[in-house]
C-alpha positions in Angstrom: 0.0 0.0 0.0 2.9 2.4 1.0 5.1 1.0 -1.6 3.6 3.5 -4.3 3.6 6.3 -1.9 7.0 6.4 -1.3 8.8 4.7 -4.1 9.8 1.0 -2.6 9.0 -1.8 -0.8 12.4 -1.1 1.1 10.8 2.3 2.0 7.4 0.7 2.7 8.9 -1.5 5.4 11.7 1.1 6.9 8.7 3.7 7.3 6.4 0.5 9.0 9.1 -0.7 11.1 9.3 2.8 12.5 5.9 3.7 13.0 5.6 0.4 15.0 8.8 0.5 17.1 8.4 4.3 17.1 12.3 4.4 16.2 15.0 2.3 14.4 18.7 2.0 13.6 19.8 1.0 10.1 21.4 -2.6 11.6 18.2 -3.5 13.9 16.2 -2.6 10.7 18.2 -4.6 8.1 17.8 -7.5 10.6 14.7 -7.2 10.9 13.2 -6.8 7.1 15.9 -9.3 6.3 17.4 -6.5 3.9 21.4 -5.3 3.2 22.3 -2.7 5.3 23.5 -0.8 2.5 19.8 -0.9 1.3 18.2 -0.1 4.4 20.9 2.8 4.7 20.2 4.2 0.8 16.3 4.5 1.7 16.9 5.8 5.1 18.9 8.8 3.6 16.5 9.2 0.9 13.3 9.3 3.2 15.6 11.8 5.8 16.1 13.9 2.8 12.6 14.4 1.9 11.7 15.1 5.4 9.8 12.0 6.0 12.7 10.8 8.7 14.7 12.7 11.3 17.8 11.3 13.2 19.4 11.6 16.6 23.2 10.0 17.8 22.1 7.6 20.9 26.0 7.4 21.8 27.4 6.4 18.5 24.1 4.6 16.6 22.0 7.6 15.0 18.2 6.4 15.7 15.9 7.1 13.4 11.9 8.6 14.1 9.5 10.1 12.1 9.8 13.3 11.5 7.1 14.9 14.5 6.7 18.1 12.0 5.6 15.7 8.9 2.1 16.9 7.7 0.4 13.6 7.5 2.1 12.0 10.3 -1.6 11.1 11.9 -2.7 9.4 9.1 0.4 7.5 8.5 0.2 6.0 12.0 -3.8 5.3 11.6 
């Protein structure tokens, strides 16, 4: 459903994972999805780019969230 929303079935899953964990780092996601950290990294930028995703060091792991300014950030968690 997200897939043609945001480009990818990569991006589908990295923008599901967060919305159900709330937050992610690119190795817990990639383990997760079963996906390359390289891929999970190359959507990550992407979405952060656009503004979908923001990012925050935890020590030396940036975690990423959902961007709390994102417009339709309600109806993305419904």
């Amino acid at each position: 459903m997200l897939e043609q929303l945001f480009g990818s079935k990569t991006a589908e899953g990295v923008i599901l994972y967060i919305v159900t964990s709330g937050s992610g780092h690119i190795r817990g996601i990639a383990t997760q999805l079963d996906l390359e950290k390289t891929q999970v990294d190359r959507t990550i930028k992407r979405l952060e780019a656009s503004g979908i995703l923001v990012s925050k060091l935890a020590g030396r792991t940036r975690i990423f969230e959902l961007n709390p300014r994102l417009a339709y950030k309600k109806e993305l968690i419904a």
